[in-house]
N, C-alpha and C positions, 0 to 999 in steps of 0.2 A: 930684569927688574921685577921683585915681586910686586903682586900687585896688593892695595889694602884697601878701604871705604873710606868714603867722602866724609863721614862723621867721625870715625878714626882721626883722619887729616886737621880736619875741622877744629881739632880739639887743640891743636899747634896753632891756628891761624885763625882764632874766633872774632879777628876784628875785620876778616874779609868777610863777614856776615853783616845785612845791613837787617836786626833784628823789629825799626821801627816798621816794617813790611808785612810780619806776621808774630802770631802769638807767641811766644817764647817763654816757657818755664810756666808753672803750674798757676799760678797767680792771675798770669795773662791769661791764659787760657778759659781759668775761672772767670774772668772779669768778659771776656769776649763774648762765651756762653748767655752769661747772665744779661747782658747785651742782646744780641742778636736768638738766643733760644725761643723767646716767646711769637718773637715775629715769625720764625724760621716753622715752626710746627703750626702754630696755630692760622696763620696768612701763606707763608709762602709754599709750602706743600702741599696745604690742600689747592691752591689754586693752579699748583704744579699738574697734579694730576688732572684736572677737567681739561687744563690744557693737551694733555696724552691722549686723553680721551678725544676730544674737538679734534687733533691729528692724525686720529684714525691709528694711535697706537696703542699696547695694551694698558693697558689705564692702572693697575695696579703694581708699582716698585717699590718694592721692600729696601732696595740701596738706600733711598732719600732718608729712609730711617734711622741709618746707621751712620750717617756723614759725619754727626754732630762728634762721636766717640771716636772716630777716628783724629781730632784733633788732639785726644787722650791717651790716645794709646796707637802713636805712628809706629810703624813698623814697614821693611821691604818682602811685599809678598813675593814676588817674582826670584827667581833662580838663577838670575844673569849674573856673570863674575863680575868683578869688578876691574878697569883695565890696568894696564899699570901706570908709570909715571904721576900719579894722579899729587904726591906728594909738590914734585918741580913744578906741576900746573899752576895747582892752588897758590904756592907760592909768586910762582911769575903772575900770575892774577894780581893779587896782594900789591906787590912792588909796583906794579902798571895803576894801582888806584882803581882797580875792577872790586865793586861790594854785589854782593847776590841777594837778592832781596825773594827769594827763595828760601826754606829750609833746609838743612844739611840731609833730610831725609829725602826729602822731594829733590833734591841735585841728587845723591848716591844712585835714586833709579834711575833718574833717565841718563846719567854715563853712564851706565851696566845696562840700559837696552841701547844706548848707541854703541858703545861696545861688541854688543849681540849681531849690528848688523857692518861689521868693519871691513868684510867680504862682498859685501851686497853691492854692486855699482849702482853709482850716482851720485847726487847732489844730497848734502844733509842741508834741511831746513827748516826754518824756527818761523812759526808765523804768530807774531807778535813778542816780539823781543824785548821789550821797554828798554833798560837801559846795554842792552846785549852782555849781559855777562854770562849765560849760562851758553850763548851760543862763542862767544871768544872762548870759553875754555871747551867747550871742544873742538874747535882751529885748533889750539896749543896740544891738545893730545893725541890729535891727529899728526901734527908737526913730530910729536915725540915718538909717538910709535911706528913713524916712517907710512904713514896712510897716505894718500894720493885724492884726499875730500876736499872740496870746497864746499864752505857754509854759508850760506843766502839767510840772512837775516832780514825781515820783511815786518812793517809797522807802520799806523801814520804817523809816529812820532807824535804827534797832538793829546795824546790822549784816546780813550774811546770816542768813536766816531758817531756814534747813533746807537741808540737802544729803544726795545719794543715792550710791548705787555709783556713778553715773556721775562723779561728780566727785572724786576721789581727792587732788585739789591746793587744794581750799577746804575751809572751816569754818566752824560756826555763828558768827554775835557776827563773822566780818572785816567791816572797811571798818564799822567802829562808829564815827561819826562824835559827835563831843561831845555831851552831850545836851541842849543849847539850843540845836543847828542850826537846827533851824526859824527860831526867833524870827533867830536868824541869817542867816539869807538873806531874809528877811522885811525886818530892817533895811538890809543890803546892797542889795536890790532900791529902795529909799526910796532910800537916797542917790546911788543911778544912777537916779533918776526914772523906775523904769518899775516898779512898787507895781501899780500898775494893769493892767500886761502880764503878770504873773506868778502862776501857782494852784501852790499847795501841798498834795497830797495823800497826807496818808503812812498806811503801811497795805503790806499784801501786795498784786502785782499783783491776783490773783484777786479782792479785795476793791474795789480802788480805778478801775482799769480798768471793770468793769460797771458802777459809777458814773458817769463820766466819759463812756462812750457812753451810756448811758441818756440824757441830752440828747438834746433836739431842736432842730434839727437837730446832729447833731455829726459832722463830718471831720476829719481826719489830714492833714496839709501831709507833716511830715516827722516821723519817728520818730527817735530816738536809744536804741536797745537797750544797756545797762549791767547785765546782773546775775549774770553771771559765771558761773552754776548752771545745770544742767538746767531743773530746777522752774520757777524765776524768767526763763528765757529763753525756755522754753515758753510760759507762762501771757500775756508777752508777747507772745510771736507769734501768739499764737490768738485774741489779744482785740483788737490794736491793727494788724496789718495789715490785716485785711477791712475796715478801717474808712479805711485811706488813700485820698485823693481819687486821681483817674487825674493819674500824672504827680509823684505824691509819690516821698518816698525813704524807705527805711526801712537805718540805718546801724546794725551791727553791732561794738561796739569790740571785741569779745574774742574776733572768728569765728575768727584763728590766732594767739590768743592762746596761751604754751604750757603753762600752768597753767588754761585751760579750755578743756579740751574737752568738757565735761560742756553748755558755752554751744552749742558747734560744732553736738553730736549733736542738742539741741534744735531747732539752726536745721535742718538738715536734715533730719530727721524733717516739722519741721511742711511744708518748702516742698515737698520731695521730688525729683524727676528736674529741674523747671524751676519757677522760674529759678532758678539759680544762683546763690550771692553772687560777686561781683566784689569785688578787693584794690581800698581805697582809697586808705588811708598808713596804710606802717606796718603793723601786724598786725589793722588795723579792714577792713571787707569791708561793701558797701552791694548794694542789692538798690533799679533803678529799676523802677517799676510804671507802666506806659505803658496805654493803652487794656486791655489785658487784667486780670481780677482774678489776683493770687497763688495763690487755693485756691480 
């Protein structure tokens, strides 16, 4: 099956996009900026970096500068193909009542880095799922392309849990997702036949994570970081990339995000001088872990 992009697909299935989530088309975009730009440059960046500074990191990033334009001009930097099947995915998504509250650019990178690591043993997982749609469609593509992944899906369902000074642009109770999601994607994952490829653990990282590596054996294929916070981006990174097999990915949606950077600080805090995150599409950012460990 050849394989095509998510935004290709996308253009067949535009109503599996739930676009009140993010900016869409040039208008939105314009009205967002004009919104959130004054506070963004003038409040939350500069108090971004005293924070770098106070954490003993190097206090000058030039990324934070550039966040705002990439909501202008997305693009996929990364070189990952794209896998195939992605057309039946999207579609069985669609018919199961799965909407993505994601942009088609920000889903084509991260299947073309899960993709990248479909060799890699272990567990693929998503920390901070909200309504699990981008982690159910990689169950379904893993189903299609004969993979052998389970995908742990991990959230408090509630909404964000706690936020600090570092995060000025979120709030307790966001991204509160109905409160029968569970049983929700539970039955969603049924009628995509892949019930059996999909763990549901909800709970704070801090809680659910130690669980989850306390198996034996237990690996990391590919990570998908979602949780918008300090706290929650931390707690992630300290639990779930030591545990990536060599060769895994660990993908970042919100690294120049511009309403988190409270996520950013986390990331680099935990990785520190190397390695770096890499832009993937869009304003998500992946970090490949090759023979060497991260920390």
């Amino acid at each position: 099956m050849p394989a095509t992009s998510v935004q290709v697909v996308a253009a067949r299935f535009p109503d599996v996009f739930d676009h009140s989530h993010y900016a869409a088309g040039l208008w939105r975009k314009l009205s967002r900026s004009a919104h959130l730009g004054p506070k963004y440059f003038f409040s939350d960046v500069p108090r971004y970096l005293r924070h770098r500074r106070a954490l003993g990191l190097r206090r000058w990033d030039v990324g934070v500068w550039h966040n705002p334009l990439r909501e202008f001009f997305p693009r996929i930097y990364s070189r990952f193909p794209s896998p195939p099947y992605l057309i039946e995915a999207l579609e069985s998504c669609r018919v199961a009542g799965i909407r993505f509250t994601i942009p088609p650019i920000r889903l084509d990178g991260l299947v073309r880095a899960w993709w990248a690591t479909r060799e890699v043993p272990g567990v693929v997982l998503e920390c901070g799922t909200y309504r699990g749609a981008s982690a159910l469609l990689l169950a379904v593509l893993a189903r299609l392309c004969g993979l052998k992944k389970v995908t742990v899906l991990l959230d408090t369902f509630t909404g964000i849990p706690d936020t600090c000074l570092y995060d000025p642009s979120r709030t307790v109770g966001e991204f509160r997702p109905p409160a029968d999601q569970v049983e929700t994607i539970r039955s969603q994952a049924a009628l995509l036949g892949v019930a059996d490829r999909v763990e549901i653990l909800p709970g704070r990282f801090d809680e659910t994570l130690p669980q989850l590596l306390a198996r034996n054996p237990t690996q990391l294929s590919f990570v998908h970081i979602d949780a918008n916070t300090f706290s929650g981006t931390w707690d992630a990174c300290r639990c779930a990339i030591p545990a990536i097999s060599p060769g895994g990915i660990v993908c970042f949606d919100d690294y120049n995000g511009m309403c988190d950077l409270g996520a950013r600080l986390a990331i680099d805090q935990y990785l520190g001088t190397t390695p770096r995150p890499r832009p993937l599409a869009g304003t998500s950012a992946f970090v490949h872990l090759l023979q060497e460990a991260s920390r």
